[in-house]
PDB file of N, CA, C and O in Angstrom:
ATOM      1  N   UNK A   1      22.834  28.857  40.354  1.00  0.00           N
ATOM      2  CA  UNK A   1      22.349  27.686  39.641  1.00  0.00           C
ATOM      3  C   UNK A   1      23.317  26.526  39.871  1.00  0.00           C
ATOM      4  O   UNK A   1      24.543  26.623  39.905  1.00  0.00           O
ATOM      5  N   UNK A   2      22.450  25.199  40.055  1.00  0.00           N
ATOM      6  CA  UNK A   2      23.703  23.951  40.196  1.00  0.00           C
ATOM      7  C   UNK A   2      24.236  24.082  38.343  1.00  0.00           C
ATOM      8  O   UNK A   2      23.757  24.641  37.356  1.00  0.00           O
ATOM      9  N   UNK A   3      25.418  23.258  38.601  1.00  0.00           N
ATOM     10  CA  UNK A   3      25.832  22.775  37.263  1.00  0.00           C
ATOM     11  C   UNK A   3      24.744  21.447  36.780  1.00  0.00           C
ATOM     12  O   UNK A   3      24.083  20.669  37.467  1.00  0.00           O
ATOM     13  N   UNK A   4      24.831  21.527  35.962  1.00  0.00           N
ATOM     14  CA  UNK A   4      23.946  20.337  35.535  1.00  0.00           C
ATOM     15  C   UNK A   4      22.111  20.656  35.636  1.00  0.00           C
ATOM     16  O   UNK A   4      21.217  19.915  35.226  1.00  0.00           O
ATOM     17  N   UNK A   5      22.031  21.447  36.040  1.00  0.00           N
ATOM     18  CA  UNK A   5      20.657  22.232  36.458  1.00  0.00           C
ATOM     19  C   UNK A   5      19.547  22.781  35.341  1.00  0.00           C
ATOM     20  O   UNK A   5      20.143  22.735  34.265  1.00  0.00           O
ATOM     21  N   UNK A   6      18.612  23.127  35.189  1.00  0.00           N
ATOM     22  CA  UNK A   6      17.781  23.618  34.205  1.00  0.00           C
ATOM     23  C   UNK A   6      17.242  24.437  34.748  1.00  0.00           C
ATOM     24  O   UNK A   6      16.703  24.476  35.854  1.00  0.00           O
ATOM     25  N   UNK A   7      17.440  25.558  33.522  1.00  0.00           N
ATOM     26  CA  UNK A   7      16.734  27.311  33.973  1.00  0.00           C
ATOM     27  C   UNK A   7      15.400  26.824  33.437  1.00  0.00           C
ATOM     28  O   UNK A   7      14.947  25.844  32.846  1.00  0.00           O
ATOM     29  N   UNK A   8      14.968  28.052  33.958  1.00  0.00           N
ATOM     30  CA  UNK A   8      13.725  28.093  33.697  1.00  0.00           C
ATOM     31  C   UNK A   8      12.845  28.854  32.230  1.00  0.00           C
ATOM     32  O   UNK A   8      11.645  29.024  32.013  1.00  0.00           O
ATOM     33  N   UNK A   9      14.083  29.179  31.424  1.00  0.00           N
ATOM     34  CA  UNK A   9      13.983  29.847  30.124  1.00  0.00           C
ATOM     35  C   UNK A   9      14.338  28.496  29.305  1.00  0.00           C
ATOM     36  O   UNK A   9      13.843  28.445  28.179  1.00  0.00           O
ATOM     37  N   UNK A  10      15.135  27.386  29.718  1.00  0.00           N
ATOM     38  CA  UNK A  10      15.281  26.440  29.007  1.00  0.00           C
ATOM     39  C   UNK A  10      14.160  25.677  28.590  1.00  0.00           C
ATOM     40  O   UNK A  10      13.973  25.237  27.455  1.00  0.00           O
ATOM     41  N   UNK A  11      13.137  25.498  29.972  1.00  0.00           N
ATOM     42  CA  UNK A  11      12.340  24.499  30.187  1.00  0.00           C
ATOM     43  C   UNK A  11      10.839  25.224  29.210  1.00  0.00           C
ATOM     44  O   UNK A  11       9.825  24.623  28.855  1.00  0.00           O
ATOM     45  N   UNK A  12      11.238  26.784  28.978  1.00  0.00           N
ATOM     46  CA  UNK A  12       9.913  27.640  28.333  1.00  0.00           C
ATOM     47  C   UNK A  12      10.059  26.873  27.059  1.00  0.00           C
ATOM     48  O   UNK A  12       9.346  26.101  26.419  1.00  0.00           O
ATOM     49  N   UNK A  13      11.369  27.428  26.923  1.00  0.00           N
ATOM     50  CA  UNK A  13      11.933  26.918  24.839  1.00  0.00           C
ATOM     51  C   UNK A  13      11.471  26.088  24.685  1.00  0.00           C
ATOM     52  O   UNK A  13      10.643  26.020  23.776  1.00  0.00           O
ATOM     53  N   UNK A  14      11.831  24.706  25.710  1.00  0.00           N
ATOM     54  CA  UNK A  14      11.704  23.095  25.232  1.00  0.00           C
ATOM     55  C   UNK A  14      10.368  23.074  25.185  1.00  0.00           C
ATOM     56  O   UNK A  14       9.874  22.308  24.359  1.00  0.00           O
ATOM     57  N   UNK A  15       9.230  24.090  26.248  1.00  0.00           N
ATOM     58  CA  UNK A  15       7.973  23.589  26.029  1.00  0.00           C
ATOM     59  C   UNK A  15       7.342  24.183  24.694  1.00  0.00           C
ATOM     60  O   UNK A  15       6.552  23.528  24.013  1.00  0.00           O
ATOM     61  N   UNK A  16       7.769  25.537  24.356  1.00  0.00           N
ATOM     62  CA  UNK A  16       7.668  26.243  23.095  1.00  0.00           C
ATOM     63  C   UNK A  16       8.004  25.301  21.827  1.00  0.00           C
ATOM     64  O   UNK A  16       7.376  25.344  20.770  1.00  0.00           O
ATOM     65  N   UNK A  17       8.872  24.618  22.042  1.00  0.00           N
ATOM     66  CA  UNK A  17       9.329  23.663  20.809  1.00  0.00           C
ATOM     67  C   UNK A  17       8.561  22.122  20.413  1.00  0.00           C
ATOM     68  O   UNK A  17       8.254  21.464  19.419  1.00  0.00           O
ATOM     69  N   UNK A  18       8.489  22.054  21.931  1.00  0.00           N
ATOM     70  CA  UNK A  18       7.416  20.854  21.689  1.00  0.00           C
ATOM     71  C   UNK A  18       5.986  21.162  21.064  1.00  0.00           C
ATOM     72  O   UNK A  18       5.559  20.357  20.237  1.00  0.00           O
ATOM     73  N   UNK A  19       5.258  22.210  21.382  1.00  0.00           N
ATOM     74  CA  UNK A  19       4.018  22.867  21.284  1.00  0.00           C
ATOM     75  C   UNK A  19       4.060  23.259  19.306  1.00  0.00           C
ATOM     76  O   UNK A  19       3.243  23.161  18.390  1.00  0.00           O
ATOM     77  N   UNK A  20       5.225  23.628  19.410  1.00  0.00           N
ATOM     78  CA  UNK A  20       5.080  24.209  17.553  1.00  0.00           C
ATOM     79  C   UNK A  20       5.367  22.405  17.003  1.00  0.00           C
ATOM     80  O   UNK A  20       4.588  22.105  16.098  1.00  0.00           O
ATOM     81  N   UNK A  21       5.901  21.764  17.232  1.00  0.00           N
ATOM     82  CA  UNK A  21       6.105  20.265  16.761  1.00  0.00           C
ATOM     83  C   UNK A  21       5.195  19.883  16.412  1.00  0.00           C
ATOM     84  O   UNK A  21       4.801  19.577  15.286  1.00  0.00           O
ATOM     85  N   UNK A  22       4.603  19.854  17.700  1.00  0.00           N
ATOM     86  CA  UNK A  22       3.511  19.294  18.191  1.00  0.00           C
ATOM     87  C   UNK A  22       1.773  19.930  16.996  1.00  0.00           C
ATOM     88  O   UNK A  22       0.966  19.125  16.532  1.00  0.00           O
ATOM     89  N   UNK A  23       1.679  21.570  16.800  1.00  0.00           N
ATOM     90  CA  UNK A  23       0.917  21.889  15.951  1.00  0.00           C
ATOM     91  C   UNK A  23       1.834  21.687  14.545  1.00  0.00           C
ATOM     92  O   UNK A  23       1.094  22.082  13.644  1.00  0.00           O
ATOM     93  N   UNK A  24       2.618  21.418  14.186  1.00  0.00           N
ATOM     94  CA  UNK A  24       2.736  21.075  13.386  1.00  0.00           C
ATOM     95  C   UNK A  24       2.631  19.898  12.405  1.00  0.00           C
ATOM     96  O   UNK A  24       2.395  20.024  11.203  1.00  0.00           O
ATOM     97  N   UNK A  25       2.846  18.668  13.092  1.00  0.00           N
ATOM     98  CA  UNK A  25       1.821  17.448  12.924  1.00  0.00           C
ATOM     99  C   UNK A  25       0.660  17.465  12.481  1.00  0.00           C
ATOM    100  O   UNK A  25       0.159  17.026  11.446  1.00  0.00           O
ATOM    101  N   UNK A  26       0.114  18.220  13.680  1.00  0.00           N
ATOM    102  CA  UNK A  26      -1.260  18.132  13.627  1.00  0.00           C
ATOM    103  C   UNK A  26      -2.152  18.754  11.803  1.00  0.00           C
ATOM    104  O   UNK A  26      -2.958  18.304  10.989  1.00  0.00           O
ATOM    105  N   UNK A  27      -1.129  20.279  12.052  1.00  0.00           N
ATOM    106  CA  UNK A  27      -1.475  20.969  10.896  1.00  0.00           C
ATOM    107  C   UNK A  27      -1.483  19.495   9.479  1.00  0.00           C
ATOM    108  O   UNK A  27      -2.372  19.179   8.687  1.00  0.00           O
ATOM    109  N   UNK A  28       0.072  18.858   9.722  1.00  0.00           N
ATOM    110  CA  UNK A  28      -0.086  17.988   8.911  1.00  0.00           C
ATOM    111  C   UNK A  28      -1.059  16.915   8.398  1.00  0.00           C
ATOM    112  O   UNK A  28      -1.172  16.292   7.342  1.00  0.00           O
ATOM    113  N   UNK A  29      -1.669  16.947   9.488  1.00  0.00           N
ATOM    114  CA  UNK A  29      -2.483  15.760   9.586  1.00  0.00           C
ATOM    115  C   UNK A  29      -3.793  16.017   8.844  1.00  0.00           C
ATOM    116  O   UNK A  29      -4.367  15.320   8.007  1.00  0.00           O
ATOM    117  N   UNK A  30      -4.186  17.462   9.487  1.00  0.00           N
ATOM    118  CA  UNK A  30      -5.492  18.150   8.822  1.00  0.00           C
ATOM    119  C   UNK A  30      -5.307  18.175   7.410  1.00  0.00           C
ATOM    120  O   UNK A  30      -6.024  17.552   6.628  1.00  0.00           O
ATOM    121  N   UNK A  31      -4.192  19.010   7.033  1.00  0.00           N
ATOM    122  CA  UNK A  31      -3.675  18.654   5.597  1.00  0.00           C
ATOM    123  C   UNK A  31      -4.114  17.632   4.626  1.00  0.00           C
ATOM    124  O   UNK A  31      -5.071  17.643   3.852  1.00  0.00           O
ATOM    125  N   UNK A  32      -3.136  16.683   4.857  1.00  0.00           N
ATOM    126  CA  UNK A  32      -3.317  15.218   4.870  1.00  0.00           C
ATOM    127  C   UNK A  32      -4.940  15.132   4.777  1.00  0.00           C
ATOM    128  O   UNK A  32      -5.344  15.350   3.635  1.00  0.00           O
ATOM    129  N   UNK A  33      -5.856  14.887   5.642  1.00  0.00           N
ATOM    130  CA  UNK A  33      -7.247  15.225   5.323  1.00  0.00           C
ATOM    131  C   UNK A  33      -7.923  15.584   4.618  1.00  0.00           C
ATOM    132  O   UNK A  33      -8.763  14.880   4.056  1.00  0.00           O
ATOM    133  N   UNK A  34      -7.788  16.568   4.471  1.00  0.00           N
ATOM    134  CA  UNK A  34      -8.371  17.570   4.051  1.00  0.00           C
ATOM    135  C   UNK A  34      -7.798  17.046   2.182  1.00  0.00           C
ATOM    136  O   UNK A  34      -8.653  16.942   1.302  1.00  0.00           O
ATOM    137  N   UNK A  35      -6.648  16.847   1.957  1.00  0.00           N
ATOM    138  CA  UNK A  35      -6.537  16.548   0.895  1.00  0.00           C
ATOM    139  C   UNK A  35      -6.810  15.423   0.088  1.00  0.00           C
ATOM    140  O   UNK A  35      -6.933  15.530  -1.132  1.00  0.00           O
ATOM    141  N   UNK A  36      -6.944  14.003   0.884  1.00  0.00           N
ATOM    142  CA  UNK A  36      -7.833  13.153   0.988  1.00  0.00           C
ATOM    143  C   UNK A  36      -9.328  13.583   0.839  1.00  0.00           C
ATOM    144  O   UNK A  36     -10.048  12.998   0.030  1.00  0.00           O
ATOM    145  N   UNK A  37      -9.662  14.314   1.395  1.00  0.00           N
ATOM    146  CA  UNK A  37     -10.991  14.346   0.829  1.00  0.00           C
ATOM    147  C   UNK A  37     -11.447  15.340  -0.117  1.00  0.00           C
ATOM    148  O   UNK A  37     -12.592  15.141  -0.521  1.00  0.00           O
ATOM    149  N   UNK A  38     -11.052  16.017  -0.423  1.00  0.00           N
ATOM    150  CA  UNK A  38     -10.968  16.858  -2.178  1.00  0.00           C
ATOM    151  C   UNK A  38     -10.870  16.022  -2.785  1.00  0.00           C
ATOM    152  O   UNK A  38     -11.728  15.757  -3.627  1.00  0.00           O
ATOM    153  N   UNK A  39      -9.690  15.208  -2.585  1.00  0.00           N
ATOM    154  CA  UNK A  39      -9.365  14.351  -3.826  1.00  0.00           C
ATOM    155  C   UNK A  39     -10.184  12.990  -4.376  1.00  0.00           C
ATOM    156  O   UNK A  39     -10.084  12.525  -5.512  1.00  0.00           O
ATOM    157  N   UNK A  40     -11.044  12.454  -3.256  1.00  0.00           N
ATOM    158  CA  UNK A  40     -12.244  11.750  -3.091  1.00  0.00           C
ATOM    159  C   UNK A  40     -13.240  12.691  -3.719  1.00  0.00           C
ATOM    160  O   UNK A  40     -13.888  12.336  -4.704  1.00  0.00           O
ATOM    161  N   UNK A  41     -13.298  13.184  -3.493  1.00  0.00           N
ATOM    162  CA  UNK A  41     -14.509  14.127  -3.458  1.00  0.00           C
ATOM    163  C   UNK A  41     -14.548  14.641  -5.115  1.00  0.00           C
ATOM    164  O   UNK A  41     -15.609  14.719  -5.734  1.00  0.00           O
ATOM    165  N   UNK A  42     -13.218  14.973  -5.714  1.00  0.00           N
ATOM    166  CA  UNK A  42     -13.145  15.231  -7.368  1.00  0.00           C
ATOM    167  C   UNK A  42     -13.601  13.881  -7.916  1.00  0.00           C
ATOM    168  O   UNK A  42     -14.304  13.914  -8.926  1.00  0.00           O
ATOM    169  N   UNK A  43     -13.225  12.445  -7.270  1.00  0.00           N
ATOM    170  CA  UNK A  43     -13.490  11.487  -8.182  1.00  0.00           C
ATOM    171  C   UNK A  43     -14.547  11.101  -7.836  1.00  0.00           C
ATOM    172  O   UNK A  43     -14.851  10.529  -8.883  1.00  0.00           O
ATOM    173  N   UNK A  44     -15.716  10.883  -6.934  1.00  0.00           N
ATOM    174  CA  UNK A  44     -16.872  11.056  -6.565  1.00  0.00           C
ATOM    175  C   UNK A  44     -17.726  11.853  -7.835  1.00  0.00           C
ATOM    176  O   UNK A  44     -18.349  11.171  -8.649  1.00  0.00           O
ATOM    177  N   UNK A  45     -17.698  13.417  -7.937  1.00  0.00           N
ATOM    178  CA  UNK A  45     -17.913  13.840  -8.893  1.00  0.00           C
ATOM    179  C   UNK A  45     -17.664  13.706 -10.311  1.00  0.00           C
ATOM    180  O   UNK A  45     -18.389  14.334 -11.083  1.00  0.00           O
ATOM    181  N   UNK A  46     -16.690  12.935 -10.780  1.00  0.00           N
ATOM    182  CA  UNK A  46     -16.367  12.210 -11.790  1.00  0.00           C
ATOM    183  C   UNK A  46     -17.025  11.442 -12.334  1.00  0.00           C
ATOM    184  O   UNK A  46     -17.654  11.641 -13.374  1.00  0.00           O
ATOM    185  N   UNK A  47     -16.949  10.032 -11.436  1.00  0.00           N
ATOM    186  CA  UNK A  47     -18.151   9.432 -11.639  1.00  0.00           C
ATOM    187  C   UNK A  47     -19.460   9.147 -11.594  1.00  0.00           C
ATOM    188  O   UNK A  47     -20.125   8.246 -12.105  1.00  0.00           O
ATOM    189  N   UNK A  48     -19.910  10.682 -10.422  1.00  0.00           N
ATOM    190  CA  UNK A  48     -21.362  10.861 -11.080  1.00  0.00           C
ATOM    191  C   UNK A  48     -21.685  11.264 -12.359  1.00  0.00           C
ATOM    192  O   UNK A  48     -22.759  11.128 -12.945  1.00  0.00           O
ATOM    193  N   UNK A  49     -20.481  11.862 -12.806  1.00  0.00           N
ATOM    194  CA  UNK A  49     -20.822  12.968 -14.269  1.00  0.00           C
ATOM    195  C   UNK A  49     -20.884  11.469 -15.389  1.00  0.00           C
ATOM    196  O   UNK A  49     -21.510  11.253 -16.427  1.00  0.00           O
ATOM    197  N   UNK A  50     -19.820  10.564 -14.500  1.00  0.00           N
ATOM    198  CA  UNK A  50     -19.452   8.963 -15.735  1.00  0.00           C
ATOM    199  C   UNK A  50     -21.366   8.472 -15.901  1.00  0.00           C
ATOM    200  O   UNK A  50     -21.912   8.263 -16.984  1.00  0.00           O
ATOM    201  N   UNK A  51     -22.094   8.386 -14.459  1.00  0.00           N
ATOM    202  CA  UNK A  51     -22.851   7.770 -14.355  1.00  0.00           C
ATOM    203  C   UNK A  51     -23.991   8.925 -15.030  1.00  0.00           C
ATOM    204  O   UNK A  51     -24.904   8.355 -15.627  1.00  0.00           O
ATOM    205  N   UNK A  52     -24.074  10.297 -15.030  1.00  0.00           N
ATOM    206  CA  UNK A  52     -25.105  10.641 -15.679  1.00  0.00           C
ATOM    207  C   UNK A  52     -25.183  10.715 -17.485  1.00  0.00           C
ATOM    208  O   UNK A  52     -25.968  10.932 -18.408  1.00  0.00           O
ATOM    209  N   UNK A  53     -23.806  10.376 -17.199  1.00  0.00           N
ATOM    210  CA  UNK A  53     -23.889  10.236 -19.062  1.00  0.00           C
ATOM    211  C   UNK A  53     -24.371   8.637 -19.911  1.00  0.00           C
ATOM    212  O   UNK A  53     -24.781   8.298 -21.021  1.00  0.00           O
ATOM    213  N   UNK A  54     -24.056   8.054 -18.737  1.00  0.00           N
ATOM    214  CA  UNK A  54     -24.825   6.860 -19.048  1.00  0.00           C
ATOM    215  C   UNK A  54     -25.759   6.754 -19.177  1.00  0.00           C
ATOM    216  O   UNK A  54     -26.304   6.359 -20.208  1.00  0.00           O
ATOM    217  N   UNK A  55     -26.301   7.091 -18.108  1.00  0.00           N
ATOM    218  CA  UNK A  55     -28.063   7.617 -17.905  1.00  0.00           C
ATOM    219  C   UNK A  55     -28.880   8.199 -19.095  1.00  0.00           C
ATOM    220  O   UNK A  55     -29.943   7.764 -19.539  1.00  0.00           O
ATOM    221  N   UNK A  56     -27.861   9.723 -19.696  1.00  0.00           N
ATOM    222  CA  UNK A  56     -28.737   9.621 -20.734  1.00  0.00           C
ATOM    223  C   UNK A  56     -28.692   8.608 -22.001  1.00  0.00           C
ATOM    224  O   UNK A  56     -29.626   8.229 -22.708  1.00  0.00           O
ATOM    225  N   UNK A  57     -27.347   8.296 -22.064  1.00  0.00           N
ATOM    226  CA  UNK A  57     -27.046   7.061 -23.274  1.00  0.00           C
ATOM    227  C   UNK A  57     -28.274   5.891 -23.413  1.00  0.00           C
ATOM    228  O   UNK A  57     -28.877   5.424 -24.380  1.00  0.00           O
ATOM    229  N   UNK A  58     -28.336   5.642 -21.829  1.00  0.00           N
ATOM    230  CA  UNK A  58     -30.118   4.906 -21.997  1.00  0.00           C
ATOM    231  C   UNK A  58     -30.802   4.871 -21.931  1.00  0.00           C
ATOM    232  O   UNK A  58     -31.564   3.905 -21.978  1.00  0.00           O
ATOM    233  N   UNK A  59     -31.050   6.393 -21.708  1.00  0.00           N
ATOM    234  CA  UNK A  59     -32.422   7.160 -22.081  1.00  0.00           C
ATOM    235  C   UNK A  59     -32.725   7.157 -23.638  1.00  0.00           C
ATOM    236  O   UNK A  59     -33.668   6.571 -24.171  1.00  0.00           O
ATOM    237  N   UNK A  60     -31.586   8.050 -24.380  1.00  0.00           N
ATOM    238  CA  UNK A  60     -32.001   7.682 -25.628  1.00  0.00           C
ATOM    239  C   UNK A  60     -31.696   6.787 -26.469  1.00  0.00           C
ATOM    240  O   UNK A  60     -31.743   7.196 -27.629  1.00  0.00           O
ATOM    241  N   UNK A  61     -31.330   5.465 -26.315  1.00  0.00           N
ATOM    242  CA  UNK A  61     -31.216   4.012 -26.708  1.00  0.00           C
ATOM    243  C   UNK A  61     -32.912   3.849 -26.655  1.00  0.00           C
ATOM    244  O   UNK A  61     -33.573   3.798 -27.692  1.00  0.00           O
ATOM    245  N   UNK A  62     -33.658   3.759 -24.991  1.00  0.00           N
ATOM    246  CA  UNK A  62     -34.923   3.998 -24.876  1.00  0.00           C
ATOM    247  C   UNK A  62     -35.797   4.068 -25.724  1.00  0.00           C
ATOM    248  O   UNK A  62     -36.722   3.325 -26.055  1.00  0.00           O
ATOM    249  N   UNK A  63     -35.241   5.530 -26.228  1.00  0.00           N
ATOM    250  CA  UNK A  63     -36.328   5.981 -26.866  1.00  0.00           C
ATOM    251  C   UNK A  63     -36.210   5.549 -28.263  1.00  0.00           C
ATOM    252  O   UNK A  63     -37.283   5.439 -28.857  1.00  0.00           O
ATOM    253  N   UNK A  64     -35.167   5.287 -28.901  1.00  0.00           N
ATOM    254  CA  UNK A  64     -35.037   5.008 -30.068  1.00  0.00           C
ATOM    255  C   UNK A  64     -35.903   3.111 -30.386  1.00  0.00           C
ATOM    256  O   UNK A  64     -36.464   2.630 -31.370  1.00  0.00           O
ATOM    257  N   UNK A  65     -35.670   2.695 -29.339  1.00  0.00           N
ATOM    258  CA  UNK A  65     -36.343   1.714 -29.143  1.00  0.00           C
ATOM    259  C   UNK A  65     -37.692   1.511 -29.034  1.00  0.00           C
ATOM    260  O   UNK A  65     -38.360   0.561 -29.442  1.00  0.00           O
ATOM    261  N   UNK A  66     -38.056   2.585 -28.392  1.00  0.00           N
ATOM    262  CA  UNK A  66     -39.992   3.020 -28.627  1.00  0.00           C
ATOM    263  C   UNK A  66     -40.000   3.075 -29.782  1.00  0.00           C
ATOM    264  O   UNK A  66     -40.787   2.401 -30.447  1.00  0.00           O
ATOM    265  N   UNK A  67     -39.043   3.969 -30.357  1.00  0.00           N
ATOM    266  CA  UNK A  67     -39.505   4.589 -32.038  1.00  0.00           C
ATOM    267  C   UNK A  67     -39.626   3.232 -33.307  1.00  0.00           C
ATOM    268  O   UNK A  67     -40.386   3.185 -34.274  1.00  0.00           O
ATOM    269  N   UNK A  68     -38.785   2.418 -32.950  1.00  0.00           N
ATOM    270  CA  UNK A  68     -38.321   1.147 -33.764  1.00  0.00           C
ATOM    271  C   UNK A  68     -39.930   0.705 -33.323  1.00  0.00           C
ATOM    272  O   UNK A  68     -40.771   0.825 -34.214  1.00  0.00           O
ATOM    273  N   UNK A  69     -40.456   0.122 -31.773  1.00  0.00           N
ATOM    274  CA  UNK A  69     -41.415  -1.139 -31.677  1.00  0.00           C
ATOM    275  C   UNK A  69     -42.744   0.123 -32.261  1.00  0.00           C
ATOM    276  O   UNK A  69     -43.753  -0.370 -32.765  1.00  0.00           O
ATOM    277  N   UNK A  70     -42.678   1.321 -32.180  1.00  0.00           N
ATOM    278  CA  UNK A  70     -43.587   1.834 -32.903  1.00  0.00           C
ATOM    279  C   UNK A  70     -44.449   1.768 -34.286  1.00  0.00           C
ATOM    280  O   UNK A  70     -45.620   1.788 -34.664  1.00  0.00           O
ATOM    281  N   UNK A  71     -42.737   1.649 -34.949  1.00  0.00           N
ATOM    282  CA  UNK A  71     -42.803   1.751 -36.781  1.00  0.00           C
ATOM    283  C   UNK A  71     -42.921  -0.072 -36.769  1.00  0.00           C
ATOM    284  O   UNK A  71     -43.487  -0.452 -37.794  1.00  0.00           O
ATOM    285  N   UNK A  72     -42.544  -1.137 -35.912  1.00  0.00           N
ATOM    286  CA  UNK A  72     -42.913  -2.591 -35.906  1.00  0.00           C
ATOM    287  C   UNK A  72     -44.435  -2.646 -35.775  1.00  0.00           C
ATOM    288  O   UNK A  72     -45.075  -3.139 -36.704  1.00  0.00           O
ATOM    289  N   UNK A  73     -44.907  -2.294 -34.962  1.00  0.00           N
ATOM    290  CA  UNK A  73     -46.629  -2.148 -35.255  1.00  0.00           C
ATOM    291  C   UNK A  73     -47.296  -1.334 -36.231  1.00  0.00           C
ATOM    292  O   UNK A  73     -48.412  -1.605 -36.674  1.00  0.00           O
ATOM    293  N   UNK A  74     -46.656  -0.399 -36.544  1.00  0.00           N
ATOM    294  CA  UNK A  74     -47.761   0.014 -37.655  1.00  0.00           C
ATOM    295  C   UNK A  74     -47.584  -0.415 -38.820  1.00  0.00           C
ATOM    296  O   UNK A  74     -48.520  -0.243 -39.601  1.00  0.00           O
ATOM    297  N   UNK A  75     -46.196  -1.192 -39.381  1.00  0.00           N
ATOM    298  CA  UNK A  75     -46.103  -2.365 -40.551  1.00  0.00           C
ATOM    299  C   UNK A  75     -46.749  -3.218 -40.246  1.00  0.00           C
ATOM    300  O   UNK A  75     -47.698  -3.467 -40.989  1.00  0.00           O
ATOM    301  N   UNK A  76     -46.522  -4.173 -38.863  1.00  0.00           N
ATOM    302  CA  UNK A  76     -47.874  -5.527 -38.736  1.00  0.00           C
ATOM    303  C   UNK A  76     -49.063  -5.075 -39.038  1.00  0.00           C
ATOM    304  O   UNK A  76     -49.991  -5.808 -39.382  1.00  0.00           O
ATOM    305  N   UNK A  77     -49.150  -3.458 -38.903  1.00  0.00           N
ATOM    306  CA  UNK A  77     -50.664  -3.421 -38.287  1.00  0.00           C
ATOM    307  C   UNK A  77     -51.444  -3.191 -40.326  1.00  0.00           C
ATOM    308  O   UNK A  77     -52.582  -3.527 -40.655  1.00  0.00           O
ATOM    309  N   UNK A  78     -50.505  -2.632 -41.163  1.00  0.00           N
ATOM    310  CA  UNK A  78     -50.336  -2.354 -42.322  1.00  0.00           C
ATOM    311  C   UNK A  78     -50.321  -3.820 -43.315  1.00  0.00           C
ATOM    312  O   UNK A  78     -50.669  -3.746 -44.494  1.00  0.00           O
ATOM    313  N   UNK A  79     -50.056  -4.616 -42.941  1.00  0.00           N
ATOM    314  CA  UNK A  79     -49.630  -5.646 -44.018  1.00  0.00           C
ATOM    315  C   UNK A  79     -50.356  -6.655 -43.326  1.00  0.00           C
ATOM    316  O   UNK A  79     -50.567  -7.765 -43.814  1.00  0.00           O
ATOM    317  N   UNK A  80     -50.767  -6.274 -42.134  1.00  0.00           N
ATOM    318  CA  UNK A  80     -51.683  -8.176 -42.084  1.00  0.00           C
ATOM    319  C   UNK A  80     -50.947  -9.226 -41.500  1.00  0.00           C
ATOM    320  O   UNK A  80     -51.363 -10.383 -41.464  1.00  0.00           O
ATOM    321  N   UNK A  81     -50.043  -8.918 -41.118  1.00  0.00           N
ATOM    322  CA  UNK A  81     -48.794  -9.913 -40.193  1.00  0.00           C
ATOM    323  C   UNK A  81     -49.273 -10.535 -39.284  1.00  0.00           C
ATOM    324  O   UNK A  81     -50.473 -10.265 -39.341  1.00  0.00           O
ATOM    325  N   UNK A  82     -49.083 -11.304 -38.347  1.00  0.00           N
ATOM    326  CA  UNK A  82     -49.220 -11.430 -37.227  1.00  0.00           C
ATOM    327  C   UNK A  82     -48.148 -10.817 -36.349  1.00  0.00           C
ATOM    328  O   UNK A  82     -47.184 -10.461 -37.027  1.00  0.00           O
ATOM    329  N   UNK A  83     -48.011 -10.578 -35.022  1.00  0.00           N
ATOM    330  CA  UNK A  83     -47.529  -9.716 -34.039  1.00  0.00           C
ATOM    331  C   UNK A  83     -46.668 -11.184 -33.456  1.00  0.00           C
ATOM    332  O   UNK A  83     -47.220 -12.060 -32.790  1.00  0.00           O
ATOM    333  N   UNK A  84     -45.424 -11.201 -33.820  1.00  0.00           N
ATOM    334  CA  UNK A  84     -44.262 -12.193 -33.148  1.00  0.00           C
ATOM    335  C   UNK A  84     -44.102 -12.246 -32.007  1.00  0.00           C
ATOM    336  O   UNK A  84     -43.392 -13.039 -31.390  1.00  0.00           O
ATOM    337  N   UNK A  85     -44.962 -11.123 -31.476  1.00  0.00           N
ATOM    338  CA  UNK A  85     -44.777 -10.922 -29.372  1.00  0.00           C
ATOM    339  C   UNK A  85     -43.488  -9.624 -29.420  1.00  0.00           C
ATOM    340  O   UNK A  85     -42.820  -9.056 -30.283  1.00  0.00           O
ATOM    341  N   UNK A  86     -43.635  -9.595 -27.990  1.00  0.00           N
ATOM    342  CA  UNK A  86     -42.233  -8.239 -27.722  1.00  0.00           C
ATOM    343  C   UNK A  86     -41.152  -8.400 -28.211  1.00  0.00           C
ATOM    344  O   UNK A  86     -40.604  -9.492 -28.059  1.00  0.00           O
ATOM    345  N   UNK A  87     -40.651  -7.588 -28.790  1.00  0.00           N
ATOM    346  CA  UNK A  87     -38.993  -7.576 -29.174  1.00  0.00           C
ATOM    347  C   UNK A  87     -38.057  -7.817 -28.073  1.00  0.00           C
ATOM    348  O   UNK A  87     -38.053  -7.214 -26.999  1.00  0.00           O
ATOM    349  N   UNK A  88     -37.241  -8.781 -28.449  1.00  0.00           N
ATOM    350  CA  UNK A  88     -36.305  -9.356 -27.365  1.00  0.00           C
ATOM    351  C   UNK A  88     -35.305  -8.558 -27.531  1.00  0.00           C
ATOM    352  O   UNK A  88     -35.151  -8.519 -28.752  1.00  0.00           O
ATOM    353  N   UNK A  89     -34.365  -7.757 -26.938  1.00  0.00           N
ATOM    354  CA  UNK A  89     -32.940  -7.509 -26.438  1.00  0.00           C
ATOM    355  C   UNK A  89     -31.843  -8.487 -26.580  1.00  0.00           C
ATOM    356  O   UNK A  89     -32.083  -9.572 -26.049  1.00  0.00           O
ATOM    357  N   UNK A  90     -30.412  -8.345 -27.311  1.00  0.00           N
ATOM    358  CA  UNK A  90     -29.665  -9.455 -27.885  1.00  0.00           C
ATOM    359  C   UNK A  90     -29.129  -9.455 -26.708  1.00  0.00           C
ATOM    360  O   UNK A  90     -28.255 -10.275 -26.427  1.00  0.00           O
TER     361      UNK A  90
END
């Protein structure tokens, strides 16, 4: 071998070392990913659960509101009133 020279067990290692580096990044990266999107993905589900509870909140606001313009017509319809038109929303 010259002095100053490179075996050929050196040049395996260095490529062995680069190669695990090298998947190791990568692993990182997927990681990284992958945990990014769980973590999207929990608050995604969050706020669908935010948005279906809303949903029902005005569902039964809704309905309580049928029930109110209900019992409003059958007093007009009871006492002889005239009908003021639709109930407005404040």
């Amino acid at each position: 071998m010259i002095d100053g020279g490179v075996t050929g067990t050196q040049i395996v290692v260095e490529a062995w070392t680069v190669l695990v580096a090298a998947a190791a990044l990568i692993a990182g990266m997927i990681g990284t990913g992958l945990g990014i999107t769980f973590h999207l993905s929990g608050r995604i589900d969050h706020q669908s659960d935010r948005i279906d509870h809303q949903s029902d909140r005005i569902d039964r606001i809704a309905e309580e509101v049928a029930l109110v313009r209900e019992r409003v017509a059958r007093l007009e319809g009871n006492s002889g009133t005239p009908d003021p038109g639709p109930l407005q929303l404040a």
